[in-house]
C-alpha positions in Angstrom: 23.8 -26.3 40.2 25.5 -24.5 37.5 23.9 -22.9 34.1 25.3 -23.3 31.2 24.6 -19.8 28.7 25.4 -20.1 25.0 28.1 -17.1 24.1 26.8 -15.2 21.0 28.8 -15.4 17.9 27.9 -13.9 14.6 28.3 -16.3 12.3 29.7 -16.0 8.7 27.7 -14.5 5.6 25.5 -17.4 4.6 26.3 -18.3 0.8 24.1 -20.9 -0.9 20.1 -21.5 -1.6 17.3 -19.6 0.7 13.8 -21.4 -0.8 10.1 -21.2 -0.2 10.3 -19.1 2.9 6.9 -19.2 4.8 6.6 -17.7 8.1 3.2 -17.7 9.7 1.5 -18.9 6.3 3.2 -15.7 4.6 5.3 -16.4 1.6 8.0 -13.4 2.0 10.3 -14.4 -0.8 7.5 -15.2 -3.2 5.8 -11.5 -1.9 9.6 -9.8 -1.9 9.9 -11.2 -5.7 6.6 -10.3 -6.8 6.7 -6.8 -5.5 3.5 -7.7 -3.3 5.4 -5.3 -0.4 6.9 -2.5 -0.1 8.8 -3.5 3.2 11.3 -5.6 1.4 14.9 -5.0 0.1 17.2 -7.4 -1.2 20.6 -8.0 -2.7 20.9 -11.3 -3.5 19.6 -12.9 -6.7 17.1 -15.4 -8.0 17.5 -18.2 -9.1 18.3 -21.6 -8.8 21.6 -23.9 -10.3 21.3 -27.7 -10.8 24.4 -29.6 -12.3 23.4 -32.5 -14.9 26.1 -34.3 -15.7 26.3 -35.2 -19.8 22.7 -34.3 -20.8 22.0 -36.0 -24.0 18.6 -34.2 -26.2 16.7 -37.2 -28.3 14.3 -34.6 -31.0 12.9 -37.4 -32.9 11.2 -41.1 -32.0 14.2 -42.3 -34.5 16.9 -40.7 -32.4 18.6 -42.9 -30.5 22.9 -43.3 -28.5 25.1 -46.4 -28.8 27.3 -47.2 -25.8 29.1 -50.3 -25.2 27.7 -53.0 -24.4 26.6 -53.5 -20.7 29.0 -55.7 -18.2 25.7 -57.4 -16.4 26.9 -61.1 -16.8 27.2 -61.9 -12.9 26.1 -58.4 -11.7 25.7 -55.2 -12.5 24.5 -50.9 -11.1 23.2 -49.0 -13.6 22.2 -45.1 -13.0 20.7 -42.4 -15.3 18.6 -39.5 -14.8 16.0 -38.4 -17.7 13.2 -35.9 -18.2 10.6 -36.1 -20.8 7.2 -35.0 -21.9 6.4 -38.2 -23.7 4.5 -40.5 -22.1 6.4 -43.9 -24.1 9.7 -44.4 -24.8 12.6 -46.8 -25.0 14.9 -45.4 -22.8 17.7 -48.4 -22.4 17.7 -51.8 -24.6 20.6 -54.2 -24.9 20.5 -57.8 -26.1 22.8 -61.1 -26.0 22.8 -64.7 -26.4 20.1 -66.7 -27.1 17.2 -64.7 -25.7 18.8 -62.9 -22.7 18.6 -59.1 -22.7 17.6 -55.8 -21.0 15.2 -53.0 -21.4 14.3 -50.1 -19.4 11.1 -48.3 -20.4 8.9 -45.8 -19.7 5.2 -47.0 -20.3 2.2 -44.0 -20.0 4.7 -42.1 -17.8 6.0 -45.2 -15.6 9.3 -46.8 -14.8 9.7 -50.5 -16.4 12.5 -52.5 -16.6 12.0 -56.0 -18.2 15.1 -58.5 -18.4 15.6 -62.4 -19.6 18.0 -64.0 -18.2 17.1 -67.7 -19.7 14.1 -68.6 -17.7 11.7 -66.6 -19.9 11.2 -62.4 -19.5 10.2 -60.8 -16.2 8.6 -57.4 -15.6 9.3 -54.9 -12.4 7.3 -51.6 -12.6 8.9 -48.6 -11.0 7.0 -47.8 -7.2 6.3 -43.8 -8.9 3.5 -42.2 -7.4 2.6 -40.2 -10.7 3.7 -40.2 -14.3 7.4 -39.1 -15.0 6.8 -37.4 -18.0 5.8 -34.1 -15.9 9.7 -32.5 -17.8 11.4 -32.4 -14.2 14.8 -34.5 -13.8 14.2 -38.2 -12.0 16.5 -40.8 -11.4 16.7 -44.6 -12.4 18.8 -47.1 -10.7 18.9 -50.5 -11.6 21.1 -53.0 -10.2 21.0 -56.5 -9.7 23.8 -58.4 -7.0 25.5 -61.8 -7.1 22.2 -63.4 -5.5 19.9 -62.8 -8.5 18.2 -59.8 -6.5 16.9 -57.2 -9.0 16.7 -53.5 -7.3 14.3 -51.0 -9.6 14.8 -47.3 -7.9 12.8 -44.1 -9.0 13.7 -41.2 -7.6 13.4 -42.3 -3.7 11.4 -45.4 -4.3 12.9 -48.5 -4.4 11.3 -52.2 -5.1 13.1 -55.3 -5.5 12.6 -59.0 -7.2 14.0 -62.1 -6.7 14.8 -64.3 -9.8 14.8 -68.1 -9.6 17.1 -70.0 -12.3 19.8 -68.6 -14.2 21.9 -66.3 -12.9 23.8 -64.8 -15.5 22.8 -62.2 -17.9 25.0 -62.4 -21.2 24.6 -59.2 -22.8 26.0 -58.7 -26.5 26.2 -56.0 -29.1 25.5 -52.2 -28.5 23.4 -51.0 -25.3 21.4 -48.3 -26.9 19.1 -44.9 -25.8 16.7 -44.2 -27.9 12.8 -42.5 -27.7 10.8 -45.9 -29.3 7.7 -46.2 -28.7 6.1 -49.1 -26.1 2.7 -50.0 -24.5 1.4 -51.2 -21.1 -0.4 -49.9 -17.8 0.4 -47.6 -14.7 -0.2 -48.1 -10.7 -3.4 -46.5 -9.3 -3.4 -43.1 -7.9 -4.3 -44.0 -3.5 -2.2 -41.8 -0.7 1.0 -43.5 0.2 3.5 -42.6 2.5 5.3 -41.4 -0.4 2.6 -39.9 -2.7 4.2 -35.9 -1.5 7.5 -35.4 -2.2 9.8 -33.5 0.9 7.2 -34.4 3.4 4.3 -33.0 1.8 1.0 -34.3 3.5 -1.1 -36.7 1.4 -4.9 -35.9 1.6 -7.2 -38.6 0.0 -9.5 -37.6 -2.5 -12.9 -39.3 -3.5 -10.3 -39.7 -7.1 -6.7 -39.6 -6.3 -5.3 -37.1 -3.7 -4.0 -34.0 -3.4 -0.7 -32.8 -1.5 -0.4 -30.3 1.3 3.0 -28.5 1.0 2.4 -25.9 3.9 4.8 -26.7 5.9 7.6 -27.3 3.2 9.9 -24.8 1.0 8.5 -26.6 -2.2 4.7 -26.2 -4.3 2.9 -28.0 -6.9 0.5 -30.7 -7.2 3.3 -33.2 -5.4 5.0 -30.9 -3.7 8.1 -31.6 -6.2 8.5 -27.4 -7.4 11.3 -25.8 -5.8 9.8 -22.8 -4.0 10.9 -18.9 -4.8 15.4 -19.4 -4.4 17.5 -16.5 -4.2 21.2 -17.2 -3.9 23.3 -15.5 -1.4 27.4 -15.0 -2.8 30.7 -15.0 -1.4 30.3 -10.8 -0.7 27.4 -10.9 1.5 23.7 -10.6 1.1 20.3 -9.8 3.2 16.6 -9.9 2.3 14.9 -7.5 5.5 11.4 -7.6 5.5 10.1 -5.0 7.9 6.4 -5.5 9.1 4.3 -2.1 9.0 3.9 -0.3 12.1 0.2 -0.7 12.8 0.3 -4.2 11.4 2.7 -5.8 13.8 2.1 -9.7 14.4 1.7 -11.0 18.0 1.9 -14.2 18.2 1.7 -17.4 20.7 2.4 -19.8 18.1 4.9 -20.0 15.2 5.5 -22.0 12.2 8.2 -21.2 9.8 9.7 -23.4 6.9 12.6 -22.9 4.7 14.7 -24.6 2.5 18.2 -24.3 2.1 21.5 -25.8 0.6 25.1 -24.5 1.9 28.5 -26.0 2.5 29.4 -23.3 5.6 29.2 -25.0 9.0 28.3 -21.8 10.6 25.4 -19.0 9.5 22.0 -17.1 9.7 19.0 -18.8 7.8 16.0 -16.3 9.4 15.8 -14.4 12.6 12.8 -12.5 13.5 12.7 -9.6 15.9 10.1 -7.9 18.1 9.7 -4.1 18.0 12.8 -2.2 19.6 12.9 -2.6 23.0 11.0 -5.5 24.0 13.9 -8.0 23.2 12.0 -10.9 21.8 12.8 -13.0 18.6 13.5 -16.3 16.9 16.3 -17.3 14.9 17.2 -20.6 12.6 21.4 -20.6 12.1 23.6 -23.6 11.5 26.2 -24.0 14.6 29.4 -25.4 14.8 29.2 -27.7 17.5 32.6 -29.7 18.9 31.9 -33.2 17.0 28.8 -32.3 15.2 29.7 -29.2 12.4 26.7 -28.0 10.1 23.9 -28.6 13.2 20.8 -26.7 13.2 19.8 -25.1 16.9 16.5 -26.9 16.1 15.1 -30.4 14.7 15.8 -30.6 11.0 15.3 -33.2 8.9 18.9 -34.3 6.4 16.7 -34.3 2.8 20.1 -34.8 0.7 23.5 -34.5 1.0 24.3 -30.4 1.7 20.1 -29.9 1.6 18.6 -29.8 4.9 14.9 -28.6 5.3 14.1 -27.5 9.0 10.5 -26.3 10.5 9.4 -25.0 13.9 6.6 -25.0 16.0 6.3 -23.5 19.0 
């Protein structure tokens, strides 16, 4: 029998997005931004970058964006993203012949797209676990393929609707944006599999439920705010936290979560050491692996692309 070691490398600098790192139930980058320690130096910053492609600001109910009209006669994949405090709005309308058009809504914070294609108007409500008009970015996809099958997706959530009769949507004039005012109703507020966002735990309350984001690198009510971020650059960065001398963990079980984003296929995320001499410690770092670049040496779970979000527990 031979044994196989792993040879130590030091991987590169890690350059990209450390959030909500929680080891043992301790929030260091929320206590190292915070100044709740004196243990803790940094270089890096924080912060967070997002990339919105074409924002467009609506100020008053009246505003409202002309486009060209939709190409939705046999098929068609629309995709937006909006955020909003207002519970109503018109957020897509365009009509055609006769009495065939399409209109995507939001209703007292909900998702609804309602669409005639001859046979009379239908109604599909967007699968959202809470209102959307929390101000944080979501996105809408609607499409609808050569079979007549309508697809409605909200962020992650996707529900689809099969439409009997015509087939063809014959869209004229301008498709227009706008902040109109609508009316109608919203889903009830029961635990889902999908009520938390990033694998949150849904607890059921006597009215509506609350989310456990413990073991996750976001907070909030829905586990949907990005935790503390600092962002590591091209020359290099460390956070050390150093625990006090007469207040040294010892553990026999370990949970830490973190959230990160990074397009190296090789560095440190967290180690953490044992007093000098006694050689312990754990350590989170993505390896390069022949056939499988970017892996994490533990069970991670692929959130988007470039985002992973790992946890262990030992």
């Amino acid at each position: 029998m031979t044994e196989r070691r792993f040879i130590s490398v030091v991987p590169s600098n890690f350059i990209g997005h450390l959030q909500g790192l929680s080891f043992n139930g301790v929030p260091y980058l929320d206590q190292c931004k915070n100044g709740d320690i004196s243990y803790c130096e940094l270089n890096a910053r924080f912060g967070m970058r997002h990339i919105i492609a074409d924002p467009v600001t609506f100020r008053t109910k009246g505003s409202y964006l002309a486009l060209a009209t939709l190409q939705a006669y046999a098929s068609m994949h629309l995709f937006f993203q909006f955020k909003t405090t207002t519970p109503d709005g018109l957020m897509l309308f365009n009509s055609g012949d006769g009495s065939d058009f399409i209109v995507v809504e939001l209703v007292k914070g909900y998702v609804h797209y309602v669409f005639d294609l001859g046979n009379g108007p239908s109604l599909m409500k967007g699968n959202s676990d809470k209102p959307l008009n929390d101000n944080q970015w979501h996105n809408v996809v609607v499409s609808r393929d050569a079979n007549n099958v309508h697809t409605l997706k909200i962020d992650s959530r996707t529900v689809t609707q099969h439409s009997n009769g015509a087939r063809n949507l014959d869209l004229k004039g301008e498709q227009k944006c706008s902040g109109r005012r609508t009316r109608l109703y919203g889903p009830s507020t029961t635990c889902t599999e999908e009520s938390c966002y990033h694998q949150g735990v849904c607890l059921q309350q006597w009215e509506g439920f609350t989310c456990d984001c413990t073991m996750t690198s976001y907070g909030g009510s829905f586990c949907n705010d990005p935790g503390t971020t600092y962002i590591f650059g091209r020359g290099g960065a460390l956070i050390t936290y150093t625990w006090p001398p007469n207040d040294r963990p010892s553990t026999r079980a370990d949970r830490l979560a973190v959230g990160f984003s990074t397009q190296l296929k090789e560095a440190v995320l967290v180690r953490v050491e044992s007093a000098k001499g006694l050689g312990d410690y754990l350590e989170l770092h993505i390896a390069h692996l022949a056939g499988t670049p970017g892996t994490l040496v533990f069970p991670g779970t692929l959130v988007e692309k470039h985002c992973y979000r790992g946890y262990s527990q030992a």
